[in-house]
C-alpha positions as CSV (number, residue, x, y, z in Angstrom):
1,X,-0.2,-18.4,-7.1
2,X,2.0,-20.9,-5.3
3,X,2.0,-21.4,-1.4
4,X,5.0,-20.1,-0.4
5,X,3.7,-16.9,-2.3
6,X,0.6,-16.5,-0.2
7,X,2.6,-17.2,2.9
8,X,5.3,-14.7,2.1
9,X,2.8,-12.0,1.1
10,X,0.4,-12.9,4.7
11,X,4.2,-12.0,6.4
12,X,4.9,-9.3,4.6
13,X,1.1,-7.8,4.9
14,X,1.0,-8.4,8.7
15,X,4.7,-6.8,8.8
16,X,3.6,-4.1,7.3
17,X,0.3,-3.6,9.7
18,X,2.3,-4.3,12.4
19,X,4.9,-1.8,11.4
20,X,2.2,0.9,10.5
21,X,0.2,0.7,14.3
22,X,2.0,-1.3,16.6
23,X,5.8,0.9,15.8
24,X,4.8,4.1,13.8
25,X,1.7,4.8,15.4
26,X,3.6,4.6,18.9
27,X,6.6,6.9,17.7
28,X,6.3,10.7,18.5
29,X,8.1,11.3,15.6
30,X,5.3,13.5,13.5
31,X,1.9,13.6,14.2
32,X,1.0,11.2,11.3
33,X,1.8,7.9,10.6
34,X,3.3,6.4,7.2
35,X,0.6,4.2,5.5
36,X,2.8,1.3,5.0
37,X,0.0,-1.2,3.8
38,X,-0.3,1.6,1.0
39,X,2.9,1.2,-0.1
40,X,2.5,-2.9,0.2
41,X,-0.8,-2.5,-2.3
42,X,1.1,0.1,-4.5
43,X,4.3,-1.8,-4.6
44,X,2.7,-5.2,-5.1
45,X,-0.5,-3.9,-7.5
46,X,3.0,-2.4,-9.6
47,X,5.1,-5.3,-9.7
48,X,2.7,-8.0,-10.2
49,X,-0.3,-6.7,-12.1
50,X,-3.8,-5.5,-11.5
51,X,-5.0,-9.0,-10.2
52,X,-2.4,-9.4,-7.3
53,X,-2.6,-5.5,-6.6
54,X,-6.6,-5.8,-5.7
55,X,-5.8,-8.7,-3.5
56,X,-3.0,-7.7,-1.4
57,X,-5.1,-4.2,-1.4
58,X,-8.1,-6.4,0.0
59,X,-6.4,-8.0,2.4
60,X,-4.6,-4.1,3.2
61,X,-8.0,-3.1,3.9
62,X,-9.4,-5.3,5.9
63,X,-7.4,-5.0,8.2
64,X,-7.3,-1.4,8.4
65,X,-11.1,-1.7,9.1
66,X,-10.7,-4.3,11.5
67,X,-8.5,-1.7,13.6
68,X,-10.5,1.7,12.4
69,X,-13.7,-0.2,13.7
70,X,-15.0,1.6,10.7
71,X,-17.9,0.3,8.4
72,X,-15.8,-2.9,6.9
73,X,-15.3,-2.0,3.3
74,X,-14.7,1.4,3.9
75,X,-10.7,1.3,3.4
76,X,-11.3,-2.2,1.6
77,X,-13.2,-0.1,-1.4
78,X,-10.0,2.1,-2.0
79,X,-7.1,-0.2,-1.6
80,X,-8.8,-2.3,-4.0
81,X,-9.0,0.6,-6.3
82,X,-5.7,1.8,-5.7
83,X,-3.7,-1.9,-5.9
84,X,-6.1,-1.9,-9.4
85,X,-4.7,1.6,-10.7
86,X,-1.3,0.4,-9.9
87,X,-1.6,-2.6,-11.6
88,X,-2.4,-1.3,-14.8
89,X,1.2,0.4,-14.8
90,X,2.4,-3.2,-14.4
91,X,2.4,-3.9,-18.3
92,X,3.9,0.3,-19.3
93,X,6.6,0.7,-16.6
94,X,9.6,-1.7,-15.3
95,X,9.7,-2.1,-11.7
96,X,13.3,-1.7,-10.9
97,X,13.3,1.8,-11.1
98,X,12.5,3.7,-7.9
99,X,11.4,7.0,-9.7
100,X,8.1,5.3,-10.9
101,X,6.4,3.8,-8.1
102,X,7.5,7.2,-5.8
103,X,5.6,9.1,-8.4
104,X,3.0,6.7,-8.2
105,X,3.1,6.4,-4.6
106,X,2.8,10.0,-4.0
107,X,-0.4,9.9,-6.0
108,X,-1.8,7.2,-4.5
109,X,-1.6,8.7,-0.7
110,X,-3.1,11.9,-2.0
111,X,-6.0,10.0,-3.3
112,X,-6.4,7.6,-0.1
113,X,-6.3,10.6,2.3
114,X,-8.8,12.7,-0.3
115,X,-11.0,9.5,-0.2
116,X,-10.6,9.6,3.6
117,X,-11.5,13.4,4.0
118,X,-14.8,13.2,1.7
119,X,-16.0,10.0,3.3
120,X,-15.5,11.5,7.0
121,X,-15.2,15.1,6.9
122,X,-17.1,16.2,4.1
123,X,-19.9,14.6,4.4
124,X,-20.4,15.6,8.0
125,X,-20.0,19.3,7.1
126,X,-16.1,19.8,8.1
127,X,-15.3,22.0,5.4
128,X,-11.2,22.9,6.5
129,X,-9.8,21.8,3.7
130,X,-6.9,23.5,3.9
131,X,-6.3,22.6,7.9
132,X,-6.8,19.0,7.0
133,X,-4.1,19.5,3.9
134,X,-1.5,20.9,5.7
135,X,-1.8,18.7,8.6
136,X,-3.0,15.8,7.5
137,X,-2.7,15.0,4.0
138,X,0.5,16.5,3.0
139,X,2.4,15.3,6.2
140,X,1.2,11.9,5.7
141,X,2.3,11.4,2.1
142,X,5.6,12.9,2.6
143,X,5.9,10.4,5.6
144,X,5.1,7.5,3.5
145,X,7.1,8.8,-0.1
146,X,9.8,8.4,2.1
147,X,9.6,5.6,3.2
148,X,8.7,3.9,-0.1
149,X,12.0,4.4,-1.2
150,X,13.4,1.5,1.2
151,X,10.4,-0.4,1.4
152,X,9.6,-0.7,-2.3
153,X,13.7,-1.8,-3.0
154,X,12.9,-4.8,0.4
155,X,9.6,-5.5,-1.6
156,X,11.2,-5.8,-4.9
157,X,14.1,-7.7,-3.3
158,X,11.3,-10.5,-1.8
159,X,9.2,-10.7,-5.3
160,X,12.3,-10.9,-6.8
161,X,13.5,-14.4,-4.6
162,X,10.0,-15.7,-5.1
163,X,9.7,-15.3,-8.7
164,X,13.2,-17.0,-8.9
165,X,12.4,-19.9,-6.6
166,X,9.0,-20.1,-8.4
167,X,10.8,-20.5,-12.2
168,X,13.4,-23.2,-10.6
169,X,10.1,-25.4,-9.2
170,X,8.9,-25.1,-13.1
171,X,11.7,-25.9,-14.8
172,X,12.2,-29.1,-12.4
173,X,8.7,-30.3,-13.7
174,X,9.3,-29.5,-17.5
């Protein structure tokens, strides 16, 4: 990976973490908040491949347990996984269409927020399921679906520039 990469993507991540609980977190809009460094790790893990999905979901996770003041590795574990699922559609799907990575998206919140509930509800015998569902899982993902739809085309847009800037520095050297 080439510099300016790196530096883009450390803009983009700490965009998107300031986005998700420095402006979203302070808007009464709903009661949730959109998981924007998801949709970085999802968008990225689907563009780029499994390799660049586990590291921008690495970097997506720590710093969500630098803010939870959770365990560190809690939310590390599952962006991880979930910028590693999503990369694996990298080679099967192309990444201009905005159907896809919704779909996968959708999933991918579902699974974070299911991680989330059996990690710190379940295990501490909370057993609402369905209050935690209606108010907190299914708000959340429709929050954050929707807002994949403009994020993922400004993502796309960004690793589109870099992967054009990065083929004109190789041809220069060939």
């Amino acid at each position: 990976m080439k510099i300016k990469r790196i530096l883009v993507m450390a803009a983009v991540i700490f965009a998107g973490f300031f986005l998700q609980y420095g402006i979203f977190a302070n808007v009464p809009l709903i009661d949730t908040v959109p998981n924007i460094l998801l949709i970085i790790t999802v968008s990225f893990g689907f563009m780029k491949g499994k390799t660049q999905g586990m590291v921008i979901g690495l970097f997506c996770g720590l710093l969500t347990d630098i803010v939870s003041m959770n365990a560190l590795g809690f939310h590390m574990i599952i962006y991880i996984i979930i910028g590693y699922i999503n990369g694996a559609f990298h080679q099967w799907m192309y990444s201009d269409y905005i159907v896809f990575p919704l779909i996968v998206t959708t999933f991918s919140s579902i699974l974070y927020n299911l991680y989330f509930y059996v990690f710190q509800f379940l295990v501490r015998n909370r057993l609402d399921f369905i209050y935690y569902l209606t108010h907190v899982i299914l708000p959340e993902v429709i929050y954050t679906v929707v807002l994949t739809g403009i994020i993922y085309q400004l993502l796309s847009f960004i690793n589109y520039k870099l992967e054009m800037t990065e083929r004109r520095s190789a041809t220069k050297f060939v």
